[in-house]
C-alpha positions as CSV (number, residue, x, y, z in Angstrom):
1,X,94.6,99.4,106.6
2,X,94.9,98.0,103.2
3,X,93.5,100.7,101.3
4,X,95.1,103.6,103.6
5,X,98.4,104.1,101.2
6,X,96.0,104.3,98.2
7,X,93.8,107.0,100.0
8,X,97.1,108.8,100.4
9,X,97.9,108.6,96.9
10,X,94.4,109.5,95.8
11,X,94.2,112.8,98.4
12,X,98.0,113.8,97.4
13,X,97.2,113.5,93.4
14,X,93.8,115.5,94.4
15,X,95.4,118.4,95.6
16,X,98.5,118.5,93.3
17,X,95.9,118.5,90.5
18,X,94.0,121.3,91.8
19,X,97.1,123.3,92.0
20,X,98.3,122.7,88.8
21,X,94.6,123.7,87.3
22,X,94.0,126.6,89.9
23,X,97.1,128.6,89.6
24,X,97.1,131.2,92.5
25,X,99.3,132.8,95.2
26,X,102.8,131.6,95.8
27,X,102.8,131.0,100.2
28,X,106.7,130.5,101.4
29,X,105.2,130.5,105.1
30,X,103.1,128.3,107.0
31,X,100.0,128.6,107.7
32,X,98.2,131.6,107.1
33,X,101.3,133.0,105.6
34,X,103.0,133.6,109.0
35,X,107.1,132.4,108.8
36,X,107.8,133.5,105.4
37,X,110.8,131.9,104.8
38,X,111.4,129.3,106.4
39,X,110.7,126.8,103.6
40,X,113.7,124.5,104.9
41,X,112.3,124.3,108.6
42,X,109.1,123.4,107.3
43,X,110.8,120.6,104.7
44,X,112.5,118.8,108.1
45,X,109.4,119.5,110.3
46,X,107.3,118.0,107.8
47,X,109.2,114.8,106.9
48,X,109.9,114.1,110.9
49,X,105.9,114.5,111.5
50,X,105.5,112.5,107.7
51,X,107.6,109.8,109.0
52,X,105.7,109.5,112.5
53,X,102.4,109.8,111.3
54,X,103.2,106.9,108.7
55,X,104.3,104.4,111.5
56,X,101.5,105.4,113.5
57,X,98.5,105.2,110.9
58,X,99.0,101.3,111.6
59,X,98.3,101.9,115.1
60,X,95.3,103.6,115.2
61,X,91.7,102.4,114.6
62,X,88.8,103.7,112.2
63,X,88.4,107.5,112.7
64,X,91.5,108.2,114.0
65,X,93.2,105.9,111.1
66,X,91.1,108.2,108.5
67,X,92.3,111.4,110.4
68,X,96.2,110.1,110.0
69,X,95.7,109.6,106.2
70,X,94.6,113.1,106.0
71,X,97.5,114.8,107.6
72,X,100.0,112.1,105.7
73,X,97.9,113.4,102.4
74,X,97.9,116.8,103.8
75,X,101.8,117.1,105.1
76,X,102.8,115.5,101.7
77,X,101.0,117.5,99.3
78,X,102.6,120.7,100.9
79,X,106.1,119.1,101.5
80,X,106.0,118.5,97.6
81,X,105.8,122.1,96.6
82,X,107.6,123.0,99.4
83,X,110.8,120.8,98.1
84,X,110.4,121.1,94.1
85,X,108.9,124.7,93.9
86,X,110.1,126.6,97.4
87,X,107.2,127.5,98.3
88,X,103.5,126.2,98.9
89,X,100.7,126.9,96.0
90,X,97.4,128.2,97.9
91,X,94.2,129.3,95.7
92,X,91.0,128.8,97.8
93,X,90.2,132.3,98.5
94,X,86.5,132.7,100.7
95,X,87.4,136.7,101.2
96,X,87.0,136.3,105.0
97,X,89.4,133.4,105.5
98,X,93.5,133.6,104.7
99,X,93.3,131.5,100.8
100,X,94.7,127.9,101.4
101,X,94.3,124.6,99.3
102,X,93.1,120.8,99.6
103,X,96.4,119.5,101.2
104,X,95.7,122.4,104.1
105,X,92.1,121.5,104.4
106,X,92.9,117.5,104.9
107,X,95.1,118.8,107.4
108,X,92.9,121.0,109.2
109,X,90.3,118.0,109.5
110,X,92.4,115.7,110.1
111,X,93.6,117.7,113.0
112,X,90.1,118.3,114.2
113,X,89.0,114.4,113.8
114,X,92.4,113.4,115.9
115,X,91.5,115.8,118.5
116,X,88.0,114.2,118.7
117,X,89.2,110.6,118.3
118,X,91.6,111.1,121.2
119,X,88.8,113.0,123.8
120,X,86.1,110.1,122.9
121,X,88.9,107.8,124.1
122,X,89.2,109.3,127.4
């Protein structure tokens, strides 16, 4: 638990760094472009599930705690474009997938590992 805040930091300087040095496409929806915007719903959506996921991290054991400090990393890089630019900075483009970034990625694992973490549990 010690070290989870300074993953955070790590991941959220990681992806704010690769935006800055990969310019690309300016995203005012959420993901996959869809809701164009609707920037403010996704600045209150993402600090109620930021706040959440910050109490829970400490609840949580191994995987799932490493799956929590991806969405925090992931919810927060997003949420800082989202408040100081209006809009979300996306420049991975694989030409068969809609182009995302790093803070979308540790999402979309982290998602996919708190899926897993919670089925095993069953």
């Amino acid at each position: 638990m010690k070290y989870a805040y300074l993953w955070i930091i790590l991941l959220v300087f990681l992806d704010q760094g690769t935006k800055y040095f990969f310019p690309g496409i300016k995203n005012t929806g959420g993901v996959f472009g869809i809701l164009t915007e609707w920037t403010l719903v996704f600045i209150i959506l993402g600090i109620i599930v930021l706040l959440f996921l910050i109490f829970f991290v400490k609840h949580v054991h191994r995987y799932g705690r490493f799956a929590v400090i991806l969405l925090i990393s992931g919810i927060l890089g997003n949420l800082i474009d989202r408040i100081f630019l209006g809009y979300v900075r996306d420049f991975v483009d694989l030409k068969f997938w809609p182009v995302f970034n790093l803070a979308d990625s540790y999402t979309t694992i982290g998602i996919a590992i708190l899926l897993f973490y919670f089925w095993k549990k069953k």
